[in-house]
N, C-alpha and C positions, 0 to 999 in steps of 0.2 A: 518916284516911289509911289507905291499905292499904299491907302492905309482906309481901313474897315471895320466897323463894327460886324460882327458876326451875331452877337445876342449882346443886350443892352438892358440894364435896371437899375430902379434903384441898391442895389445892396452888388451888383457884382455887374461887370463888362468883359466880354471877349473881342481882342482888339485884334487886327492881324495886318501885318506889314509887307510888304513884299518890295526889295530893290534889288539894283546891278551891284554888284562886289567887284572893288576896284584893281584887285587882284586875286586870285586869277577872273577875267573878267568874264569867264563861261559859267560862272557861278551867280544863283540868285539866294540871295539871304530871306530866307521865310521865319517870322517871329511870331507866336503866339503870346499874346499878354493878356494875363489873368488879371483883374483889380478888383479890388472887393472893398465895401465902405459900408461904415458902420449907418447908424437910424440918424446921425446927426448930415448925412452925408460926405465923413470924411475918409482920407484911402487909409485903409488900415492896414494892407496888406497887397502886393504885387509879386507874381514871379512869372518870370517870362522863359519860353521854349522856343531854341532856336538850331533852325535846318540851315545846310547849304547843299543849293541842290542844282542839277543843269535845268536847264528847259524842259529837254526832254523828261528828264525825271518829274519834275513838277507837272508837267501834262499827263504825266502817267498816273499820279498821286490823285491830280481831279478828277480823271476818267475813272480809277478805283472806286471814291469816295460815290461818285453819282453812279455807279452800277448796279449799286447792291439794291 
């Protein structure tokens, strides 16, 4: 499994996950996780977005993103 911060602060994090899906196993599980925390530093708040996607598709997804 990989796991990353994408942007990091104090008051919010974007965290993103990426593993093998055990079935069907040509699937990869892609999660985006929101977290958000107050001035005391605590989470006050989480919700998370999730893909299932092939390889291929997910290769196509970065190539989109870094084209523009």
């Amino acid at each position: 499994m990989k796991d990353f911060y994408v942007s990091k602060s104090e008051q919010h994090k974007l965290r993103v996950t990426v593993s093998n899906c055990e079935f069907p196993n040509n699937l990869k599980n892609l999660e985006f996780i929101n977290e958000y925390y107050d001035t005391e530093g605590n989470l006050t708040d989480t919700s998370t977005y999730q893909f299932f996607l092939t390889e291929t598709a997910l290769i196509h997804l970065s190539n989109q993103l870094l084209s523009s």
